[in-house]
N, C-alpha and C positions, 0 to 999 in steps of 0.2 A: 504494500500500500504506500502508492508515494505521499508523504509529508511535508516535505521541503518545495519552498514554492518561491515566486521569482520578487515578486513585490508584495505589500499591503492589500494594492487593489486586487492584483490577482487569488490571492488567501480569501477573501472575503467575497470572490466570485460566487454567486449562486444562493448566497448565504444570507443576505442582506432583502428585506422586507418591509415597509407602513406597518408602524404598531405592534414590531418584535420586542422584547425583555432581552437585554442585552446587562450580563453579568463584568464588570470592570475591574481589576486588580490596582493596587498602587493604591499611597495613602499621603495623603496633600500633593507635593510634585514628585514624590520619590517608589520609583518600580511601574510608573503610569505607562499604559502603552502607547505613547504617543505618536506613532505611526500609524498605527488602526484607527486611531479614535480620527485622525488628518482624513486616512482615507473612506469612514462613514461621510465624513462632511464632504467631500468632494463626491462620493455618491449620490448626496440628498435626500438618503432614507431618515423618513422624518414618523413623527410622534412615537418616537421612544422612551420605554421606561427603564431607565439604568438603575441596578443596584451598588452601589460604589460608595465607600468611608467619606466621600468627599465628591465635588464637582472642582478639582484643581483651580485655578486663578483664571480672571477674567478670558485671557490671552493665551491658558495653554490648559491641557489636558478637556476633559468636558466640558470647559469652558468656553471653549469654542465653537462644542454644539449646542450651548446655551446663546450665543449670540445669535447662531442662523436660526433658531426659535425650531430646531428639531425636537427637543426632548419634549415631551407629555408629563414627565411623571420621575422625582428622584426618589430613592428607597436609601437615603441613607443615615451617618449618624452624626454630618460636622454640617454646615453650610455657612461658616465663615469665609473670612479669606476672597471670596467672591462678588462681589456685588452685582454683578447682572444674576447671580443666582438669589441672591436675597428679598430682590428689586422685582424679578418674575414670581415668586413666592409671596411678597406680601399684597404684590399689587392681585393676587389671584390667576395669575396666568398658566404659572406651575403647580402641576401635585406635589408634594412632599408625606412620605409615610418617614417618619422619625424612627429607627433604631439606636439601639443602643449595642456601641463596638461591638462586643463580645458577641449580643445575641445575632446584630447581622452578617460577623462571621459564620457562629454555628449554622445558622438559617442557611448558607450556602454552603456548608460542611455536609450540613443533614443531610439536605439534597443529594450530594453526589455521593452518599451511602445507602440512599433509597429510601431516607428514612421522611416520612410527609410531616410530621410534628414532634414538638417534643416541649417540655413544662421545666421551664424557669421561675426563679423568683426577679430577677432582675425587670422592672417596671412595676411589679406590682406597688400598686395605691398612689399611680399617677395617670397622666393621660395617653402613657404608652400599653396600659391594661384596657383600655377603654371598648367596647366589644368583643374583648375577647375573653375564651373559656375560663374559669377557674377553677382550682381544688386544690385541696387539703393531702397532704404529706406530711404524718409526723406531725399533724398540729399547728404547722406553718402551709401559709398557702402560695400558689404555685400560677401563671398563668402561661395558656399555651401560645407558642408560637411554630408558624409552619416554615416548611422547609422552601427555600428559595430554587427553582425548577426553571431557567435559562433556556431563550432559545439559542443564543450563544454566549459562549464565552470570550473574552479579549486579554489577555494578559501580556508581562514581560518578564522576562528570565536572564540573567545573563547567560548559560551554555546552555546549549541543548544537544543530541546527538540527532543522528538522522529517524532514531525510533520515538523521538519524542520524551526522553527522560530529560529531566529538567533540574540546574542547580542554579538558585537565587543564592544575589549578591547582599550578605547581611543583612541589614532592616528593608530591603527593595525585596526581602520577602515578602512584608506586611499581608496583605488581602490576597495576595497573590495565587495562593494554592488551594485555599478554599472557592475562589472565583472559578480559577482554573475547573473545580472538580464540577458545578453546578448545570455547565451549559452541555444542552444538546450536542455541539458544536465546541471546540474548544482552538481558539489560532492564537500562537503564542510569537513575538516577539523577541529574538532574541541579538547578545552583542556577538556572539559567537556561535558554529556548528561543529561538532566534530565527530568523527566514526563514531559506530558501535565499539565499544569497549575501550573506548578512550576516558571516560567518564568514572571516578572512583565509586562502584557501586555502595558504598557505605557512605557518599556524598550528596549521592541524589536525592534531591527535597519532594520531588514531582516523579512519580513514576507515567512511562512515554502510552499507558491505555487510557489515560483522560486526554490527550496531545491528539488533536487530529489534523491541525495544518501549521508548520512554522515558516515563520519568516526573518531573515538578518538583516539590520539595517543599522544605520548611524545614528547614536541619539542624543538629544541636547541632553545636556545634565544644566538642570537650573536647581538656586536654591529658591525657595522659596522667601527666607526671609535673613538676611545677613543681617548680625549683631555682632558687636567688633568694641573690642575695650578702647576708651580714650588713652590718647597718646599721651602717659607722664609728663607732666612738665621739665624740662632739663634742668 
């Protein structure tokens, strides 16, 4: 099964649809796929609902398909840092379902273990409980939350091999392998390729049967936000 593919746009051939659930790894600017997410916008598959920690800053990562007014709907758990995503949100433009980290990791963990729900206490006796199930465990109560079920997935990795095994670069782990596991469809982004068995199997974070199309490309490395000590006086 070939995996390795020539560009973005060609990865995301056949795959791209109006009013698909598209799963996004990366958390503020860092592990974001930002070639994928370039070439949804240069497609113009529009009213999307992305589940992702974040919509990145104005001018890069989802933030972009916040401007061309493609998204419908964010499923996530920061929306700072952005102002066109706060600005579509308050004015009512945008959906927003609020998670919280952990659970909208699990939520997409669940998913790609087949599992459709599972009972947290994290939200309970706020408005992240608010229609949904509850009950009692041991006296303490619990509310449910379901599993996140993608029609694709979008990630970045830095190596990959040609079978799809996958090793992230330290915190550009972050969302990254749970997003990976959730979608239909999984196209990964990577800084590097290499054979089969070039990869230290006791290194790999992503095993290559969630991987179903990669792609190598250049990638900005932005920070997001520099803070820098003032220079001593001499």
């Amino acid at each position: 099964m070939k995996k390795v593919y020539g560009s973005a746009a060609e990865a995301l051939d056949g795959l791209l649809f109006d009013g698909m659930f598209i799963a996004s790894g990366g958390f503020g600017l860092c592990g974001i796929p930002e070639l994928l997410l370039q070439a949804i916008k240069e497609a113009g598959t529009k009213d999307l609902t992305f589940a992702s920690n974040n919509a990145g800053v104005d001018d890069f990562g989802i933030g972009i398909l916040l401007q061309t007014k493609q998204v419908k709907k964010m499923i996530s758990s920061y929306v700072g840092e952005n102002a066109e995503f706060m600005r579509q949100y308050l004015s009512g433009e945008l959906e927003l379902e609020f998670n919280p980290q952990g659970t909208l990791a699990e939520r997409m963990r669940a998913a790609g273990c087949g599992i459709p729900g599972f009972y947290t206490k994290t939200g309970v006796g706020t408005q992240i409980a608010e229609g949904k199930e509850h009950k009692d465990f041991n006296g303490e109560t619990f509310i449910m939350e379901t599993g996140l079920f993608a029609d694709l997935s979008i990630v970045k990795a830095w190596k990959a091999d040609t079978t799809g095994n996958l090793i992230f670069n330290k915190t550009a782990r972050n969302f990254n392998p749970p997003a990976a596991m959730c979608g239909k469809v999984c196209v990964v982004e990577v800084e590097e390729i290499v054979q089969p068995g070039e990869l230290d199997p006791d290194k790999i974070h992503l095993p290559g049967v969630y991987v179903h199309r990669i792609i190598q490309g250049q990638h900005e490395k932005r920070i997001e936000k520099v803070t820098t000590r003032k220079k001593e006086d001499a």
